[in-house]
N, C-alpha and C positions, 0 to 999 in steps of 0.2 A: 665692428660687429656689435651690434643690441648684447643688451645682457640675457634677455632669453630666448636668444633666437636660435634654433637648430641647424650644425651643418649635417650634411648628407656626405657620405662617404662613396664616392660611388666608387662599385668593383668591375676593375678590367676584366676585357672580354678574351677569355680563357678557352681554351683548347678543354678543361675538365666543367668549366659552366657552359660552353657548349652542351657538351655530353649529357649533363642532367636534363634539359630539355628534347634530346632525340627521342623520346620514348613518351613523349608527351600526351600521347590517346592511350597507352598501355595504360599509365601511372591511371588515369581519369580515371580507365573501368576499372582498375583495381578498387580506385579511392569509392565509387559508385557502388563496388560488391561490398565493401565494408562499412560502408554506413548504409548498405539496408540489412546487414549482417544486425549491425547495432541495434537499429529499429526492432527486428524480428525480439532480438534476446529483449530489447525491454519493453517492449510489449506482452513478452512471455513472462519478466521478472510483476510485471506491475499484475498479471493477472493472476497469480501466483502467491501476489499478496492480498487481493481480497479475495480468493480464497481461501486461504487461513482466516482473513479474517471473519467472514461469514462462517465457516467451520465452528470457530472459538464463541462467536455469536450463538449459535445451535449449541452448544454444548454447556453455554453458562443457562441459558434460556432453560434447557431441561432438566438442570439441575436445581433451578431455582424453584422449577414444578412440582420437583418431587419433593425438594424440600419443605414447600406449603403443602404440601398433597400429607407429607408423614406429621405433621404438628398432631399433637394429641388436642381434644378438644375441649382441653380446660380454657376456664375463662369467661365461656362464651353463656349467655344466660339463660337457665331454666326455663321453658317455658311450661307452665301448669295445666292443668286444664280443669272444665269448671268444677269438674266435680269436685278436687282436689281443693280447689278454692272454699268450696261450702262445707269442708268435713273440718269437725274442730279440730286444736292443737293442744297433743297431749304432752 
């Protein structure tokens, strides 16, 4: 035998491995309600999370509005007008 070659073990044909196969369309439609069980919850999980995340989206968004909306309005430059231009400086 090769040094990496695989053997197979094979298992006798049993009175209890019988048995696991008698029920063979039951197991299917189980295995079939459970994986669209799965499907449904992560479908459910994924929409679930852009919803929060859109949530957290809306909530920095309006907080950032108010927060430029409340700045005080230092800073920002004079505008004159002309009259104020042509009267002297006392």
């Amino acid at each position: 035998m090769g040094r990496n070659e695989i053997r197979l073990r094979r298992q006798k044909v049993s009175s209890g491995r019988i048995a696991q196969h008698r029920n063979y369309g039951e197991l299917m439609e189980r295995h079939e309600r459970d994986v669209r069980l799965r499907r449904i919850v992560k479908t459910f999980i994924y929409f679930l999370i852009i919803a929060a995340l859109l949530v957290m989206f809306l909530i920095v968004r309006r907080w950032e509005e108010k927060k430029v909306n409340a700045k005080p309005q230092t800073g920002l430059v004079r505008t004159l007008e002309v009259s104020e231009l042509n009267q002297p400086k006392s």
